[in-house]
C-alpha positions as CSV (number, residue, x, y, z in Angstrom):
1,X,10.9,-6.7,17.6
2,X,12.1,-8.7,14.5
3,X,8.2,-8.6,13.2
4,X,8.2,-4.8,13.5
5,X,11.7,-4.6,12.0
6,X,10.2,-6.9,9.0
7,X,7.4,-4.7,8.6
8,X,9.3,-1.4,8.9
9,X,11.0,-2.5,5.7
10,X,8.1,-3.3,3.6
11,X,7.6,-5.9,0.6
12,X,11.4,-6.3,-0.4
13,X,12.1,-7.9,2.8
14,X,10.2,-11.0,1.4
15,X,12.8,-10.8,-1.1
16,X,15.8,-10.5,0.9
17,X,14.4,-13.2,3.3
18,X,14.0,-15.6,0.4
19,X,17.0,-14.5,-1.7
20,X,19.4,-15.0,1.8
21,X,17.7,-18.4,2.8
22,X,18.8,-19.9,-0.5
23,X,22.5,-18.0,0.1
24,X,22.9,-19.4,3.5
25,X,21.8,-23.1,2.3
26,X,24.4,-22.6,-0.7
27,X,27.2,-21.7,1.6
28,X,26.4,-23.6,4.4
29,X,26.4,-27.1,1.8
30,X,30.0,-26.0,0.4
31,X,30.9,-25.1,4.0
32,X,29.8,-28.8,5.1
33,X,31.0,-30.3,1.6
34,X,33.4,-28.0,-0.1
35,X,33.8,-28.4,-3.7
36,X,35.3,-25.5,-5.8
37,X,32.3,-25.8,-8.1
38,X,30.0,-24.6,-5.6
39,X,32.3,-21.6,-5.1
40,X,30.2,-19.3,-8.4
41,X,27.1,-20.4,-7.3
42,X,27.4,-19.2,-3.6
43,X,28.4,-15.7,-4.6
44,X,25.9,-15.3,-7.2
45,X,23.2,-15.9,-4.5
46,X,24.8,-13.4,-2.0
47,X,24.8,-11.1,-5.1
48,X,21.2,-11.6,-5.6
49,X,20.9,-10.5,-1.7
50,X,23.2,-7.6,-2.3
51,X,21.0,-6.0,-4.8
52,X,17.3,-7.2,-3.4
53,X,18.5,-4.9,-0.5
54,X,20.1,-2.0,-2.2
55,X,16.6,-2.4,-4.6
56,X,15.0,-2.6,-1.6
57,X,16.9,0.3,0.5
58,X,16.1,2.9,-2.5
59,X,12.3,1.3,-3.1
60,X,11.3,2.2,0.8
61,X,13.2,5.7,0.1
62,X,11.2,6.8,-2.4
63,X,8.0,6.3,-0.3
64,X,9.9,8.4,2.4
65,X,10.6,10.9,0.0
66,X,6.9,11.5,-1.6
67,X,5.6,11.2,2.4
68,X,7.9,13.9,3.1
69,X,6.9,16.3,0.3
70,X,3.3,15.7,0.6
71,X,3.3,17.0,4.2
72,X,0.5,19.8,4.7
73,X,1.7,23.2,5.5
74,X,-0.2,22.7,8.6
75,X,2.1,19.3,9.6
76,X,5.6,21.4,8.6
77,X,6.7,20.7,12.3
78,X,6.7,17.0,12.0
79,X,8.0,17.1,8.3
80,X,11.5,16.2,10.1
81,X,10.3,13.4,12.0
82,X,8.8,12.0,9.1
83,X,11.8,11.9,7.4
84,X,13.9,10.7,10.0
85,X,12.4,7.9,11.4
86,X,11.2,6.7,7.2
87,X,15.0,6.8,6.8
88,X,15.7,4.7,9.6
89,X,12.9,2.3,8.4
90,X,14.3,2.4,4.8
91,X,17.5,0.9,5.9
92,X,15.7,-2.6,7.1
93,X,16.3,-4.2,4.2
94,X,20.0,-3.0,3.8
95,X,20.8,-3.7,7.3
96,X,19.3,-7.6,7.1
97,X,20.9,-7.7,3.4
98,X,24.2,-7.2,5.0
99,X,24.0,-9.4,8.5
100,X,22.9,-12.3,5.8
101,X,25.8,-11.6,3.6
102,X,28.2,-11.7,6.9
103,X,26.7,-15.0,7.9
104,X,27.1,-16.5,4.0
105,X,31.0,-14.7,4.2
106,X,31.8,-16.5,6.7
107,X,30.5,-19.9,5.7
108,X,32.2,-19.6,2.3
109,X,35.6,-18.6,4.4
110,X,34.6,-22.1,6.3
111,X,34.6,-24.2,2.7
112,X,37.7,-22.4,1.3
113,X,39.7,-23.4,4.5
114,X,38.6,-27.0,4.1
115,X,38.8,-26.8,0.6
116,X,41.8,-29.4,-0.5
117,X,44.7,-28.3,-1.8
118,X,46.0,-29.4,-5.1
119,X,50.1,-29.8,-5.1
């Protein structure tokens, strides 16, 4: 199931799979070791994954949208289908995009809670 889900989104998933592994690294290292340096460079990663699967979302759309409108007259019955289940595979990269970020979110929540406190 998680190879057909990886191939339903296409080529950005590479991205978003590359993109999150060096966001969770990042926030699981300030969640182990928090440091408020580390802070910038963990949400700049998660913002890469943000936009790799919005970029990604609206890539696999596109195709979905020129696969619909290239349907023959003939095929007009299953123009519907086409477009439903394309949208549903165009949100593969949103929907891994976002359970990444919730994983990084709550690793950086981790290092700000053991972050000391200056008095």
């Amino acid at each position: 199931m998680a190879v057909a889900f990886m191939l339903a989104g296409g080529f950005p998933m590479v991205f978003i799979v590359v993109f999150g592994a060096v966001a969770l690294i990042g926030a699981l290292r300030f969640a182990l070791t928090p440091e408020p340096g580390r802070v910038g460079a963990v949400l700049a990663y998660g913002g890469s994954v943000l936009f790799a699967a919005v970029a990604g979302t609206a890539f696999d759309t596109t195709f979905v949208a020129r696969a619909v409108v290239g349907v023959d007259e003939a095929d007009q019955a299953h123009r519907w289908l086409i477009l439903v289940v394309g949208l549903s595979e165009s949100l593969s990269p949103l929907i891994l995009g976002s359970a990444i970020l919730s994983v990084v979110a709550l690793l950086v929540a981790v290092g700000m809670r053991r972050l000391p406190v200056d008095h």
